[in-house]
N, C-alpha and C positions, 0 to 999 in steps of 0.2 A: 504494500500500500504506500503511493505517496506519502508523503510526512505531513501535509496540507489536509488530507483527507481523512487521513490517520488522527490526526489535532484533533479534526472536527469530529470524528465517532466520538474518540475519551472525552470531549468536552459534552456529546452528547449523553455519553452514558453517565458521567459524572449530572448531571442536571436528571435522568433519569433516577439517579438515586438519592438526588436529594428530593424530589419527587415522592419516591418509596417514604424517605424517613419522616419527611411532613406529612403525609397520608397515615403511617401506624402511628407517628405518635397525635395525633388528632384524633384517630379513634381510640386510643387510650388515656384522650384528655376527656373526652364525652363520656365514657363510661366510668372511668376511675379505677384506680386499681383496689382489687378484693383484699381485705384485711389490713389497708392503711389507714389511720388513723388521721392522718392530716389529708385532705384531700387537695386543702387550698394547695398545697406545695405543686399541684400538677398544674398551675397556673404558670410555674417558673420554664414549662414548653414553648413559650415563644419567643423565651431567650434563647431558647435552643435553638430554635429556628433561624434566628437574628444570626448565632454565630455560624451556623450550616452553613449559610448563603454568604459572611464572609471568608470561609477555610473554601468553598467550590470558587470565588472570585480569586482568592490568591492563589490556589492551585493550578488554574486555569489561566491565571497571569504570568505564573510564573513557567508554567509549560510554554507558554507561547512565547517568553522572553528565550528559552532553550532553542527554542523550534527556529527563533531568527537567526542564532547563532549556528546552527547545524547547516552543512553545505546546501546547494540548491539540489533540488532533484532526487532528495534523497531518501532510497526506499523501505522500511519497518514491517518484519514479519512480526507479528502478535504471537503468534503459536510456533517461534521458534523457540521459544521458553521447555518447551517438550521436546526439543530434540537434545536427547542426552547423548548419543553415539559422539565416538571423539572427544569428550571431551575430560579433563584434566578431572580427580579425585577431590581436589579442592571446588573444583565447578560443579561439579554432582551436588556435591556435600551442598554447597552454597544453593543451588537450586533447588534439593530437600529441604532447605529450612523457610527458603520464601512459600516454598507449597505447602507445610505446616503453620507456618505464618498467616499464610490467606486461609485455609484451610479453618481455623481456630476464630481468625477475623468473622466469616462467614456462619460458624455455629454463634458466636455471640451475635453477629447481627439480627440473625435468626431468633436467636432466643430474646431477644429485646421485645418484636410484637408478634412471638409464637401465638396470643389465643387469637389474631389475626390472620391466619394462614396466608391469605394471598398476600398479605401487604408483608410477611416474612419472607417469604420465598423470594419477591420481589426484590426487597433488600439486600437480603445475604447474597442472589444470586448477578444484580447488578453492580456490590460490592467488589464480589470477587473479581466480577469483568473490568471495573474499575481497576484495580491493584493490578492483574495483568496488561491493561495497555499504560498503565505508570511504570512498568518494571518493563516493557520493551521501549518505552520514550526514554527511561534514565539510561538504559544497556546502548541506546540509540547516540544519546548525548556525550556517555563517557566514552567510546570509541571516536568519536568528533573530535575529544580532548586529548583522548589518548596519540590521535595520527597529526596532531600540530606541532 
């Protein structure tokens, strides 16, 4: 994929998942949660919101400050995160920890608005496509740095 194109999915799917998280946690602000005590505290949700849409702005800022410094023309496989053949013992290792990494990311996102099903699944599974096209944009950027 283009690197132009490529931007513009993770910038999609990133907006896609802050989507997911304002969506669960609104119906967990309408219903309330079972067995707490304070409810009022579930009003403190749209600071959460406030700060979502600043971490998806500077995320997205700051991918795009990367994206200008990367050569022109230059192409980003997503799903070359899965090709383990060839490569070094330390590369494996490092790629088993980002995939328990995402992997753990994804069950917490999940378990955040589990009695919501669709709006879990949504999350954890937008999340995780999140974290793989940030981890082919940064593998994208430090070979940029590494060949100057």
């Amino acid at each position: 994929m283009k690197k132009w194109v490529f931007w513009s999915a993770m910038c999609t799917v990133s907006l896609v998942n802050g989507a997911f998280f304002v969506g669960g946690s609104a119906g967990v602000m309408g219903r309330g949660i079972a067995g707490t005590d304070n409810q009022a505290s579930l009003l403190f949700i749209p600071v959460l919101w406030l700060m979502a849409i600043w971490v998806l702005a500077a995320l997205n800022l700051c991918t795009l400050l990367a994206g200008i410094q990367m050569e022109k023309g230059r192409t980003i496989h997503p799903l070359e995160v899965f090709h383990l053949s060839g490569l070094s013992r330390r590369a494996k290792v490092s790629r088993a920890g980002f995939f328990l990494a995402a992997g753990l990311l994804m069950l917490f996102g999940y378990a955040l608005f589990a009695p919501d099903m669709p709006w879990a699944i949504g999350y954890a599974l937008s999340g995780g496509l999140l974290l793989l096209f940030l981890n082919a944009w940064i593998r994208a950027f430090a070979q940029r740095v590494a060949y100057q």
